[in-house]
C-alpha positions as CSV (number, residue, x, y, z in Angstrom):
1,X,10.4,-62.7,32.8
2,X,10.3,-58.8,33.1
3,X,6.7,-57.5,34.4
4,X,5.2,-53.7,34.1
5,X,7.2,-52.4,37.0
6,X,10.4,-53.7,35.8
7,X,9.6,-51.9,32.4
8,X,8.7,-48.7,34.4
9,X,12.0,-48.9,36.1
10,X,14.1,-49.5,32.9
11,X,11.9,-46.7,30.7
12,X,12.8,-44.5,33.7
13,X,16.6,-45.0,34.0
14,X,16.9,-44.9,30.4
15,X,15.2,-41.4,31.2
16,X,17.3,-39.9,33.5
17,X,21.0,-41.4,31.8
18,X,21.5,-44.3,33.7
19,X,23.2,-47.2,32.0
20,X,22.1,-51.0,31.3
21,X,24.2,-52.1,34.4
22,X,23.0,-49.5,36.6
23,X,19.5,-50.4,35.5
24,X,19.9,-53.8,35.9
25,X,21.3,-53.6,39.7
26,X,18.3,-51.4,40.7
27,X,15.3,-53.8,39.7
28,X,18.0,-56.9,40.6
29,X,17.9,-57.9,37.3
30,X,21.2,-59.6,35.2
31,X,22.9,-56.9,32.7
32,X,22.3,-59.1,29.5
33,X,18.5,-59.3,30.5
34,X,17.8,-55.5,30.5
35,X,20.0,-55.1,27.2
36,X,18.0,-57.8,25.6
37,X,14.7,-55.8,26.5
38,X,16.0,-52.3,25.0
39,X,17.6,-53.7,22.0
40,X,14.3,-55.6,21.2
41,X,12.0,-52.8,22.1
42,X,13.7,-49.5,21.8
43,X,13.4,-47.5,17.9
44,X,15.1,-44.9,17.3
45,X,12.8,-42.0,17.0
46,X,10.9,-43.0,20.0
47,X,12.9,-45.0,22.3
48,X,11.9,-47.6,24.5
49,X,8.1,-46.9,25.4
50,X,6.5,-48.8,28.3
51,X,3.0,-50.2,26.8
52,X,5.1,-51.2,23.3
53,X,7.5,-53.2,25.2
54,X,5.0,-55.5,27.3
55,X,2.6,-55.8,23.8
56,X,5.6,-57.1,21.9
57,X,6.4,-59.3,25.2
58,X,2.8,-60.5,25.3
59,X,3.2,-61.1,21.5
60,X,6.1,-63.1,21.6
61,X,4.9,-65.5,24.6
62,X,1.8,-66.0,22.9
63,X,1.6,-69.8,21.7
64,X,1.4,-71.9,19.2
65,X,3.5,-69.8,17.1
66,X,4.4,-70.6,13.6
67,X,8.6,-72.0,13.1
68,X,10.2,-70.1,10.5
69,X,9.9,-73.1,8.3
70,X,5.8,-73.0,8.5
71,X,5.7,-69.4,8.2
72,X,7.6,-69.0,5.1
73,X,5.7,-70.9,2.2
74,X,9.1,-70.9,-0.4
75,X,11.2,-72.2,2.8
76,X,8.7,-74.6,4.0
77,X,8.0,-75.9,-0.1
78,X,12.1,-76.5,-0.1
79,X,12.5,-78.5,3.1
80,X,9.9,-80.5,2.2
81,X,11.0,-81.2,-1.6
82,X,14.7,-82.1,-0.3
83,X,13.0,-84.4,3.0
84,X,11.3,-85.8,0.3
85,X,14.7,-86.7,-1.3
86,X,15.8,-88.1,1.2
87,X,18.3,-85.5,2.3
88,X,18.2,-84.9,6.2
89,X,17.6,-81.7,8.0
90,X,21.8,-81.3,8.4
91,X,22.4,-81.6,5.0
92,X,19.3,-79.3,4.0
93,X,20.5,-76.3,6.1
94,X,24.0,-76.6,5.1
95,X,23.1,-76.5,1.3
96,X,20.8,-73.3,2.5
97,X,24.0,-72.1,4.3
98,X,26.1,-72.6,0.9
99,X,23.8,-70.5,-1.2
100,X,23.1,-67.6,0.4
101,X,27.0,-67.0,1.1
102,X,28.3,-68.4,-2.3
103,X,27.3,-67.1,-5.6
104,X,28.1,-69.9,-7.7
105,X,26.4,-72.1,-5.8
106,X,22.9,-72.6,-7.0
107,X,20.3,-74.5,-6.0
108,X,20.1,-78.4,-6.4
109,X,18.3,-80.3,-9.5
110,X,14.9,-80.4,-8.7
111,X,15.4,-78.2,-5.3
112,X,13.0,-74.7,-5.5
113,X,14.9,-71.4,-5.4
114,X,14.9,-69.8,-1.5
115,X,16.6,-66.2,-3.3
116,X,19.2,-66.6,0.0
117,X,17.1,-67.6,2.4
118,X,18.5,-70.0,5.0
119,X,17.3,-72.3,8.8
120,X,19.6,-74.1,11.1
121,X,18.5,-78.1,11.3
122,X,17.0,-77.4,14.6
123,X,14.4,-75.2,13.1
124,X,13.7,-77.9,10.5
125,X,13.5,-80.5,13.1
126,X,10.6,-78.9,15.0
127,X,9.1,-78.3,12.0
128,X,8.9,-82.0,11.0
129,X,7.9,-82.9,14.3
130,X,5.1,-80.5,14.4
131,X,3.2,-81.6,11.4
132,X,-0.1,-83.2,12.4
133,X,-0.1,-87.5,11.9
134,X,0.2,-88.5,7.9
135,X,1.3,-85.4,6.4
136,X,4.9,-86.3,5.8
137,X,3.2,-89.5,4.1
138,X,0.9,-86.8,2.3
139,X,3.8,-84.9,0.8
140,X,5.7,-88.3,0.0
141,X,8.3,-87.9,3.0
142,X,10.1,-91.0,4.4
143,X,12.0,-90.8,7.3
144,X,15.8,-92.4,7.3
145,X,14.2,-95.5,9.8
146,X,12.0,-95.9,6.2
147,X,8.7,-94.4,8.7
148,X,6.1,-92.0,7.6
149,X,5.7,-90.8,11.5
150,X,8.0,-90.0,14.4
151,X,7.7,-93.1,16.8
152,X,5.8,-92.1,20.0
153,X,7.8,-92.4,23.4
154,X,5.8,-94.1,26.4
155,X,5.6,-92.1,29.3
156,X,8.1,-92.6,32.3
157,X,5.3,-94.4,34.5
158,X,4.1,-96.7,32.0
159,X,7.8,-98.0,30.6
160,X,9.1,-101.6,31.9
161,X,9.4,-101.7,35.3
162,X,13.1,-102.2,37.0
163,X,14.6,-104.7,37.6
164,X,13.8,-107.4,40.7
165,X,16.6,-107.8,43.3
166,X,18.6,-110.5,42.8
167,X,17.3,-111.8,46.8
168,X,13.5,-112.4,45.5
169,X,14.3,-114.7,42.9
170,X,15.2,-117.9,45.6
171,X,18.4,-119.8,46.2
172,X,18.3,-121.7,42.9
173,X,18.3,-118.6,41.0
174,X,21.6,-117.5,43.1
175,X,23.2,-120.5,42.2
176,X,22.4,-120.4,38.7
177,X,23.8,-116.5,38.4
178,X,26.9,-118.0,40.2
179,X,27.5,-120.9,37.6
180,X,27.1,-118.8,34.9
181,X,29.5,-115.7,36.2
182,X,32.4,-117.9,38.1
183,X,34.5,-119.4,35.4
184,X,34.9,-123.2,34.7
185,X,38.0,-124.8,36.6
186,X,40.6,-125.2,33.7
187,X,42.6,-128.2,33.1
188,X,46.4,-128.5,34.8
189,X,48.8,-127.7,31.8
190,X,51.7,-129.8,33.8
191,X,52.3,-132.4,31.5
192,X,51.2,-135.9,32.9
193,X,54.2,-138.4,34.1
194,X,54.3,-141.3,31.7
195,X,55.1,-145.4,32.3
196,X,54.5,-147.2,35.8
197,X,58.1,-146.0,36.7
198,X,56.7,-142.6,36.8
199,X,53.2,-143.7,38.3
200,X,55.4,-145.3,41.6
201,X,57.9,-142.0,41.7
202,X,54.4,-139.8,42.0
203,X,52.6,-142.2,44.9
204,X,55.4,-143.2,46.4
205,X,55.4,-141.4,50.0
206,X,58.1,-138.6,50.9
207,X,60.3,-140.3,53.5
């Protein structure tokens, strides 16, 4: 994050004709971080002012702040109307996609008009989990898993505890582990000699 100095730095090599890498070395800053502050900040009739730079910083780090799906009531009025469909937040951005860079592709039956407007899934995502408790059941919006609400994670120190070593458990549990990983003996698949001649040639000791 850029402070006041930093902005007093870049507003005076941008003064004196030094360039974004130049810039960036001097206040040990990365290249692409000094270009993104010019390009957001900088107008063309004024040029990249100090005390407009940090305001729209301070603006922009300001929270909550509204997704573009909130913020736009004709975007926000679709996603929810194709949710309530039953169309996921994938398919809802790529039909957004297809619109606004097709022209004979219109908007589905039923589906409100956007006039080109589009939002990648992850936008729509945080928007849907960002609406307070009950207001996807509100606006008739059923998840795939067929719930109204996201399911709520526990927290890392209250989930199920690990596993105990295998040592607590005593020497019956060892033996019952052991009888159920070692594999049964298997039967001899030598066929068996047949007749008492055969019995005598078997028991009969090895002179």
């Amino acid at each position: 994050m850029l402070t006041v100095g930093d902005r007093v730095e870049i507003a005076s090599g941008l003064k004196v004709g030094w360039s974004i890498r130049a810039i960036a070395e001097h206040i040990g800053r990365c290249p692409s971080v000094v270009s993104r502050e010019v390009r957001r900040n900088a107008t063309k009739t004024r040029g990249y002012k100090i005390v407009t730079a940090d305001c729209r910083a301070q603006r922009r780090r300001a929270r909550p702040q509204l997704g573009k799906v909130a913020a736009d009531p004709v975007l926000r009025a679709r996603v929810l109307g194709d949710l309530g469909r039953s169309h996921t937040p994938r398919q809802i951005a790529g039909r957004l996609h297809a619109e606004a860079c097709g022209a004979s592709v219109g908007p589905m039956k039923g589906s409100v008009p956007v006039q080109g407007r589009t939002v990648s899934h992850e936008a729509i995502y945080r928007f849907v989990y960002a609406l307070p408790k009950g207001e996807l059941a509100r606006h008739g919006v059923m998840l795939r898993s067929r719930r109204t609400q996201r399911r709520r994670f526990k927290p890392v120190g209250h989930r199920r505890p690990p596993p105990r070593p295998i040592a607590t458990y005593g020497r019956g549990f060892e033996a019952s582990l052991i009888s159920r990983v070692l594999p049964a003996p298997r039967p001899s698949s030598r066929p068996q000699p047949r007749g008492a001649g055969a019995v005598s040639r078997v028991t009969s000791p090895v002179r």
